[in-house]
N, C-alpha and C positions, 0 to 999 in steps of 0.2 A: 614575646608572645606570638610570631608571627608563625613561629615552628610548629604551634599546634592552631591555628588558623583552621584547620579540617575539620576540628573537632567542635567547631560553634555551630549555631543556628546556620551561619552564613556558608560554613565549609561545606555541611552536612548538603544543603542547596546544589552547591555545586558539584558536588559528586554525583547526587543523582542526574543533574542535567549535562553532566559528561558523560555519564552512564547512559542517557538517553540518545544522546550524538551517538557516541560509539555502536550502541545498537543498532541504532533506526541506519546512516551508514552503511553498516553490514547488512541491511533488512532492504533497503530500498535499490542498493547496488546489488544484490544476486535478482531481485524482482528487475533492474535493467538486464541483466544479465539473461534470464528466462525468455523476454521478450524481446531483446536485439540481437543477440546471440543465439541462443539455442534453439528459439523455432524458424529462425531463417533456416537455421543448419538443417534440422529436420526435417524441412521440406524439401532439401535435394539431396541429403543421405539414402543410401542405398537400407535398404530393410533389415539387414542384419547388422549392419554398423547402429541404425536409431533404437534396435532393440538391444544392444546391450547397452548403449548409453542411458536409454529407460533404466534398464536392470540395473548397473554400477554407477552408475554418473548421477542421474535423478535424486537416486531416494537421498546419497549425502548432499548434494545442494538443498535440498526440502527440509532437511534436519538443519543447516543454518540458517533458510529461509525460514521457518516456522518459528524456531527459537528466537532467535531477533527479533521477530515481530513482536513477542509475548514477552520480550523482555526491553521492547520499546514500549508497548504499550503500557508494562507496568510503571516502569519508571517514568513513565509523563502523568498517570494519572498519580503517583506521590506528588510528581510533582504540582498538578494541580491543588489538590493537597494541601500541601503546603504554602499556595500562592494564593488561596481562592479568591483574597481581598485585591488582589490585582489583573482578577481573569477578564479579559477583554473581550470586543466583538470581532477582530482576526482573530485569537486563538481560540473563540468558541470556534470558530469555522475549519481551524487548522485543527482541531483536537475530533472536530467530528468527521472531518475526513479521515482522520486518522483511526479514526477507532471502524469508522467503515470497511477500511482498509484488512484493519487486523481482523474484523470477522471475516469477510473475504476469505482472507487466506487459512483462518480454522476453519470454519465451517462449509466452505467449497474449492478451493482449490488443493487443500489438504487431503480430505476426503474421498475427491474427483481422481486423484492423481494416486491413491494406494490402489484404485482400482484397474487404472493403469498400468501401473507395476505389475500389482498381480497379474495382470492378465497377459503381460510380457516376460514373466516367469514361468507362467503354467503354457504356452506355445512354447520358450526354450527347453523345457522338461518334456517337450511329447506330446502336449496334452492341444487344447480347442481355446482358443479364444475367447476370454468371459463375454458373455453375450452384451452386459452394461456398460462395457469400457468403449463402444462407438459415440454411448450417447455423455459418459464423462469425460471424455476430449477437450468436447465444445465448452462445457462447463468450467473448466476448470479451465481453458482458453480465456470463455469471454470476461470470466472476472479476472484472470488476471490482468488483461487488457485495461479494465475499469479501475483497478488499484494504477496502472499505468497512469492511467487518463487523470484519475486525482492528485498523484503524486506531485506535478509541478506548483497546482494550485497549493496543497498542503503544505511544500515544504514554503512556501509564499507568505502564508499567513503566519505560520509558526515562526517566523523570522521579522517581520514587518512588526508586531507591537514594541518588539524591542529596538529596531534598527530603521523603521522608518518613521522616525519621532509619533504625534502624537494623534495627523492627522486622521487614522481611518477609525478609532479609537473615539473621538470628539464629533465627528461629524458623522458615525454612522448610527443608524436607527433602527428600532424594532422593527418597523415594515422591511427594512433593508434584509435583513437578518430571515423575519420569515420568509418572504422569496427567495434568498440562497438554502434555505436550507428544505422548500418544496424543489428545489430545481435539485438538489442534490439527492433528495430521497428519491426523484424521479429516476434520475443516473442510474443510482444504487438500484431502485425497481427494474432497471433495462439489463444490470448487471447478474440476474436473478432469472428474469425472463424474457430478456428481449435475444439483438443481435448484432454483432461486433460493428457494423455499419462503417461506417470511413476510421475506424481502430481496427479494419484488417489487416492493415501495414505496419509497417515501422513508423511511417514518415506521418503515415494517417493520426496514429496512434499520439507519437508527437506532438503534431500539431496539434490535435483536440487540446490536448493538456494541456498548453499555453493558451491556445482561444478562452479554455475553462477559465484562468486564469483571469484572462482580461477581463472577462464577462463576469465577475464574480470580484473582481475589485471594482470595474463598474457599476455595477448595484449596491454595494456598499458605501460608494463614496457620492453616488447620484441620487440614490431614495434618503 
């Protein structure tokens, strides 16, 4: 019976949460990649090398960036799904970073970034620079920065109910829970309308992510 193993309740499981790896993976490593790589480069690239990288390099990273996302997302909320009788208070918190995440990257970094394009299309054809693409830069900057700043915390908790036994699970509490998740809607409101603040670096950016991290297992396992 073990040859068809895939085909039970239990196989089916695991497909989608390899489905899920493999995604998110692909989804979190080009989001490193945008932000350790590619805007370091763009800030000392000469002007016509960053614009055709806009032009040809951009739009295909954004097409596996975008998709991954929407196919990390889906597959974790089957999976949730399928789990709900085991859903915990680290995966509430890694599921809601996560899904912050994924609108993030539809809803403004997606968006911010075709305008971009466009507008580094229509100057290589001749034309004027869309007048909206100065103020979609930052935009679709600063929440990428913010999926940055979440990601360490996220991948944290989405790993921790299953691999760091039972403690945060037992000992953590609804007060704990609402203060993570007012501090994270705060984030998310700054990623919206605030300002990259010490996430203007690499290192800044970094750091944040692992402070978040600490700061956010410490309220969980101290309230």
């Amino acid at each position: 019976m073990d040859e068809i193993a895939l085909f039970t309740s239990y196989g089916l499981d695991y497909l989608f949460r390899w489905g899920h790896f493999l995604a998110g993976i692909t989804w979190v490593g080009i989001l490193y990649y945008f932000n350790f790589v590619q805007t370091e480069y763009f800030k000392e690239a000469e002007d016509e090398h960053r614009a055709g990288a806009i032009r040809k390099l951009v739009p295909r990273a954004l097409w596996w960036f975008r998709w991954s996302a929407m196919f990390t997302f889906l597959t974790g909320v089957a999976l949730l799904a399928f789990r709900h009788k085991g859903l915990s208070f680290d995966i509430t918190v890694g599921a809601t970073l996560g899904t912050l995440m994924f609108l993030n990257v539809w809803l403004i970094i997606w968006p911010n970034q075709k305008i971009i394009i466009a507008s580094a299309t229509q100057v290589a054809e001749g034309g004027e620079a869309l007048p909206e693409a100065a103020g979609a830069a930052p935009k679709a900057a600063l929440a990428s920065r913010t999926n940055t700043l979440f990601s360490a915390p996220m991948l944290f908790f989405m790993g921790s109910s299953a691999h760091l036994g039972n403690g945060l699970v037992t000992d953590a509490s609804t007060a704990a829970l609402a203060v993570i998740m007012l501090l994270i809607l705060a984030l998310e409101w700054n990623a919206i309308f605030g300002k990259q603040g010490p996430m203007v670096t690499v290192g800044g950016v970094i750091g944040s992510s692992f402070a978040l991290t600490v700061v956010l297992y410490g309220l969980m396992v101290a309230l």
